[in-house]
N, C-alpha and C positions, 0 to 999 in steps of 0.2 A: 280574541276568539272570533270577533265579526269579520276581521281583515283575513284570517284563515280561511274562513269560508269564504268569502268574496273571491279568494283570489284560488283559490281549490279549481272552480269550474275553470279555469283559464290553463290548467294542466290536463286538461280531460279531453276525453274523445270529443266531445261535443264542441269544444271549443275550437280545437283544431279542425274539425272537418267548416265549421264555420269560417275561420282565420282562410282557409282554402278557399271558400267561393270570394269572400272578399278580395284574396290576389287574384283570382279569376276576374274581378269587376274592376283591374286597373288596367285590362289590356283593352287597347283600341275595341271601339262599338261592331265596326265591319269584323273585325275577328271573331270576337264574342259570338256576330248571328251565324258566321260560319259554321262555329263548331256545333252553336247546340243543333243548325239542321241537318249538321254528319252526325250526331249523336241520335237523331230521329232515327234516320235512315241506315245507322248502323242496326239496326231492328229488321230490317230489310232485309241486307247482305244475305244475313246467314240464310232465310230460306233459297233467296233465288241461289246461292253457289251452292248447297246441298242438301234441297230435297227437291231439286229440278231433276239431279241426278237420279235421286231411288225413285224418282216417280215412272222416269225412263226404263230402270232398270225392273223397275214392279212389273211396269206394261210391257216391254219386250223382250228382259232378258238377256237383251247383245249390246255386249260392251262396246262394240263399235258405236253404236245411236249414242250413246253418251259421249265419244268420244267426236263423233261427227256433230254432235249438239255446240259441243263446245270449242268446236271447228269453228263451226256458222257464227258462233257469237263473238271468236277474237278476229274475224273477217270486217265485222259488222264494225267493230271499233274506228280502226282509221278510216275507213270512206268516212264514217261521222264526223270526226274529226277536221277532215275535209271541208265537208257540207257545213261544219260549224264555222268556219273562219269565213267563209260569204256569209253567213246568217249571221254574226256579232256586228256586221256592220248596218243591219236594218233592226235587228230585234234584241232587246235591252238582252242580260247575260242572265240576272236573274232568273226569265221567265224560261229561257234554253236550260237552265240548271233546272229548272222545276221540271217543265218538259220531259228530260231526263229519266227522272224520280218517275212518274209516272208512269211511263212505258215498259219498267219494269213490269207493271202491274200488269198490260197491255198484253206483255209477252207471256205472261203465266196463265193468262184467262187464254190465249189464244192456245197455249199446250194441253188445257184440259177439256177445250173442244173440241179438240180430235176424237172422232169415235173410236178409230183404231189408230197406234203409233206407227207410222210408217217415216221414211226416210226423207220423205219431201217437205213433208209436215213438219218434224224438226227443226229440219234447218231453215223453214222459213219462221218459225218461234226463236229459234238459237239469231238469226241474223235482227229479228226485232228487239233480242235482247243487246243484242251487240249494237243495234242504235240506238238505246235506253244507257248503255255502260258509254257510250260516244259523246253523248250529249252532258251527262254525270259528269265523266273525269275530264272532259275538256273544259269543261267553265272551273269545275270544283279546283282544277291545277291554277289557272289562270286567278282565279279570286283566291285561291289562295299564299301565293305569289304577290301577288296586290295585297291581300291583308294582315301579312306580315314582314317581320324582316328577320336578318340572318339571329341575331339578339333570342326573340321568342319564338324561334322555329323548333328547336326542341319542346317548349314546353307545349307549343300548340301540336305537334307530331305526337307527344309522350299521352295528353288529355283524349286525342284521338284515338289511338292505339287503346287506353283504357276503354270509352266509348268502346270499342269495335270487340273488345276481349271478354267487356261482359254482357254485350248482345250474343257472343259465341257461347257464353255459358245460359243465360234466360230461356233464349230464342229453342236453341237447338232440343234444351231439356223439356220444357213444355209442351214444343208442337211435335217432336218425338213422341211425347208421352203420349197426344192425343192422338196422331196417327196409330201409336199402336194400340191404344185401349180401342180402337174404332174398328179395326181387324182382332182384336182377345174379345171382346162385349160386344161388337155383331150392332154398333151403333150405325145409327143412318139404313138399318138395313142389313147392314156389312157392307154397305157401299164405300172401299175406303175412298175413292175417287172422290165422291162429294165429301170427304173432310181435306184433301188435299183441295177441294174448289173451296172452301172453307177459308183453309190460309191463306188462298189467292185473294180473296175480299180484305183479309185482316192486311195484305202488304197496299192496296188500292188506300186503306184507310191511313197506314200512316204516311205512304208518300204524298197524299192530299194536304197532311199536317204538316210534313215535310217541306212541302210547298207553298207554301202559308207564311210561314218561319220565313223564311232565306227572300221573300219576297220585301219585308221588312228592313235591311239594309240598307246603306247608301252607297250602292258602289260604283266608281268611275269606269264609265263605257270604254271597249278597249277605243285607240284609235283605226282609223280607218286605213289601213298601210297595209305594204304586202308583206305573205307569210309565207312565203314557198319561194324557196332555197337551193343550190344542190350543194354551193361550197361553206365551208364552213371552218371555224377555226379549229386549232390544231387539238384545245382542252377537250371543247366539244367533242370532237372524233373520241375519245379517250370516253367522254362521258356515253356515248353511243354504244360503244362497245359494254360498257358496265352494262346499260340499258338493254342489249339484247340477251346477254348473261343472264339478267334477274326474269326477262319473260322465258328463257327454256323451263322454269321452275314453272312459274304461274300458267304455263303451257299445260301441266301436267297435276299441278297444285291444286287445283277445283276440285278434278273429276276423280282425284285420285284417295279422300278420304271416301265416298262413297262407294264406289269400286273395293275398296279392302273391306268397309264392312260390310253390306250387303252379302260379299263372294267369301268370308271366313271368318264373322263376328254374327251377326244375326240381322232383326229388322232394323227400322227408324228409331225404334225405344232406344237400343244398344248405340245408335249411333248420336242418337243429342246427350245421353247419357256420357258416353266418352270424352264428349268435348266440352263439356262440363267440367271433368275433372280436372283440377290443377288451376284451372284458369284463373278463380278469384285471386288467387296467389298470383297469378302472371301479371293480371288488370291493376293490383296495387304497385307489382315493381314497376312496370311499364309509367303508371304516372309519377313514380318517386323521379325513377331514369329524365322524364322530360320534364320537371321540375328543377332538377337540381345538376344535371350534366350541360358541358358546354360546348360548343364544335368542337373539339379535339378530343371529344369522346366518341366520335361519332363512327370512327372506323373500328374502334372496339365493339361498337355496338351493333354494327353491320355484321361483324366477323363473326361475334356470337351466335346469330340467328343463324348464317349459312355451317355454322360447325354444327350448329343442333340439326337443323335441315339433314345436313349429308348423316347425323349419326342416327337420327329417326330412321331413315333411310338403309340404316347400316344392318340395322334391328330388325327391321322387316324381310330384309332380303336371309339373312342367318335363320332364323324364327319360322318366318313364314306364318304364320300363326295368328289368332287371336291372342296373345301375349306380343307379338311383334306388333301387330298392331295399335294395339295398348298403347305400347311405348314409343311409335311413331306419332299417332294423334298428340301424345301429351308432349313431344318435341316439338310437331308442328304449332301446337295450338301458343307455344311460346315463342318457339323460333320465326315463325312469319311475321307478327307485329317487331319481333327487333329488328328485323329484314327492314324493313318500311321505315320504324322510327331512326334507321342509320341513314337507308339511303333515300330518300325525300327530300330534308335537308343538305343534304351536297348536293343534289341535281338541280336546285331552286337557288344553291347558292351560286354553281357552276353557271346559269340562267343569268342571274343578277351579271356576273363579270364580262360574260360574251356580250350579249346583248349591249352593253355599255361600249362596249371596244369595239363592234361591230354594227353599232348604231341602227339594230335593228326591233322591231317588235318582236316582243318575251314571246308571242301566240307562236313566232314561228319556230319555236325549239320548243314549245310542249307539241307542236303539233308534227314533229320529224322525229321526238321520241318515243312518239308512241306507232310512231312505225318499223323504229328499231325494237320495243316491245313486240311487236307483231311478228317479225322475224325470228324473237327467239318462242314463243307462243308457238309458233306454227313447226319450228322444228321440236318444243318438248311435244306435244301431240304426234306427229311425225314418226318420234321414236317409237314412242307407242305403237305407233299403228304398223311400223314395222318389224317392231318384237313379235307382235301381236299375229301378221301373216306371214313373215320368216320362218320363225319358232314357233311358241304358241301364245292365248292368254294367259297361263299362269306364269309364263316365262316372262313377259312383259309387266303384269301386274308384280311380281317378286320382286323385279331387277333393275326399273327404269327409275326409280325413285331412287335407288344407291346412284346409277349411272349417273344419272341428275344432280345429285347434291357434289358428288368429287366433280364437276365439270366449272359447277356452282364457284368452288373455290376461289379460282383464277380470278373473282371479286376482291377478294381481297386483296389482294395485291395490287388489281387496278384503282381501285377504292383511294386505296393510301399515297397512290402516286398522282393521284386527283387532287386529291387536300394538300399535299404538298406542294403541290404548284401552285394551288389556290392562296400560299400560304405566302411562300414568296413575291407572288404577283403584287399583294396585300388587298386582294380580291374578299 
């Protein structure tokens, strides 16, 4: 009777979620500080990608400012990028990753001292954002590149993706709540502005923590070499191409849950509310997937995301509706994180093989990728903003998200002819 009970708790919930942080404490130390300061800062994401948008959308009403916000900020990225590879060779990576984090904060306090929204003022918030998102995914790529290998690149991608899925569910539903109880109950005043400067304190405080964390590491300074290229190997070029693919999405991918609900769902309530939905369910498949899947799952797992993508997409543009929308959030809020946990690990594996064969520093292919992200970033906005003075906004909001996810596709394909070379190389 004693051995049954003893051994009871070791089939239980409690046992296993236990047994999990223990395999979480056999992966390398530099890994470990990585994740839990993404796991800070996935706390973060969710306000600045959408309720920077309703805040724009509160104060002026034109969807262009959002769209032009979000202009400024993927502008912002590669010069950073840039400026980061002279700055790793005098200032530790860490403290550039911290940096980062904070200027989020920097950019939020600067958008809500605007007395009035006007179009200079954006984009000079949107462009501080963009050297806040510069400074972030330039090191966070680079360390994390260094802090793993091809082995636990799933499961670190799968641990993050959960991290990021149920900040999208916490984050969005709370501070939703509290913006709209603050406009329903007439708190502050009815000032909603000071509870939107409210959250802008709450993001200072955790990328402070944030920064704190990741400071604790021990990671190898890049070397001092050069990182600006123009030729490059044949996979690479293949890899590039995926890379501008996946930013015509993320072009349009920010500003575009805010834009549907605000313009045919209702306020901020309705919109952390929605992307709540489903999610806990996403955040436990996402870390089963990078727990337990191996590279050759990985184009499956890409393909899934952009099929959900293009069908969110499909839905919205039929619908049109508050019911289209529904069922585009609860696509995206799934299909993004598999987007990511597919293709991250091939572009960091693609990384690993050139770089070897081409005897160059890793820095210089995160930092030419993300100017092929820039390229497709600028043309998914682009579209937009041509539906948008072509036709109209409701033509553009209905239809550039369908256009976008079938154009999406052509991933897959590229995807799998990358791993297959990968494969044969024995890269």
């Amino acid at each position: 009777m004693k051995e049954a009970t003893a051994a009871g708790p070791k089939h239980g919930v409690f046992y296993r979620v236990l047994s999990e942080f223990r395999h979480f404490g056999t992966y390398p130390f530099n890994m470990r500080i990585l994740l839990m300061t993404n796991m800070l800062y996935a706390f973060v994401l969710p306000v600045v990608e959408l309720f920077v948008g309703t805040y724009i959308m509160r104060n002026s009403s034109e969807l262009a400012y959002v769209v032009g916000y979000q202009l400024a900020v993927y502008t912002g990225i590669p010069i950073t990028f840039l400026i980061n590879g002279f700055l790793m060779r005098r200032i530790r990576i860490s403290h550039l990753y911290s940096f980062g984090m904070l200027l989020s904060g920097v950019s939020m306090a600067v958008m809500m001292s605007l007395e009035t929204l006007e179009l200079g003022g954006i984009i000079l918030a949107g462009l501080i954002m963009g050297l806040s998102y510069g400074f972030f995914w330039a090191n966070r790529d680079f360390l994390a590149l260094a802090s793993t290998d091809d082995g636990n690149r799933n499961y670190y991608y799968g641990l993050e993706s959960f991290f990021n899925t149920v900040a999208s569910v916490v984050v969005p539903g709370m501070i939703g709540a509290f913006l709209g109880a603050t406009a329903d109950h007439g708190w502050f005043a009815g000032n909603i502005n000071f509870a939107y400067k409210l959250v802008t304190l709450f993001v200072f405080v955790l990328t402070i923590i944030a920064s704190a964390v990741v400071t604790r590491g021990r990671f190898a300074e890049p070397k001092h070499e050069r990182f600006i290229f123009r030729h490059f190997d044949a996979l690479w070029r293949r890899m590039m191409r995926l890379a501008v693919l996946k930013g015509i999405a993320q072009g349009y991918i920010v500003t575009a849950p805010s834009m549907l609900v605000m313009t045919l769902v209702g306020n901020e309530t309705t919109l952390g509310t929605l992307q709540s939905i489903g999610a806990i369910v996403s955040a436990v498949l996402l870390y089963l997937l990078g727990r337990f899947t191996t590279s050759r799952h990985r184009v499956a797992i890409f393909s899934a995301g952009l099929l959900l993508f293009a069908l969110g997409g499909a839905f919205n543009a039929v619908l049109y509706s508050a019911t289209g929308v529904i069922v585009f959030m609860l696509c995206l809020v799934l299909g993004r994180p598999l987007m990511d946990l597919g293709y991250f690990p091939i572009q960091l594996r693609v990384i690993d093989c050139v770089s070897r064969k081409e005897h160059r520093n890793s820095y210089a292919y995160i930092f030419i990728h993300e100017f092929a992200l820039y390229l497709g970033r600028f043309f998914g906005c682009g579209l937009f903003i041509v539906l948008t003075l072509t036709v109209s906004d409701t033509f553009a909001i209905r239809y550039a998200l369908l256009i976008i996810g079938i154009i999406q596709l052509i991933s897959i394909v590229i995807s799998r002819n990358i791993t297959r070379t990968l494969d044969r190389s024995g890269c």
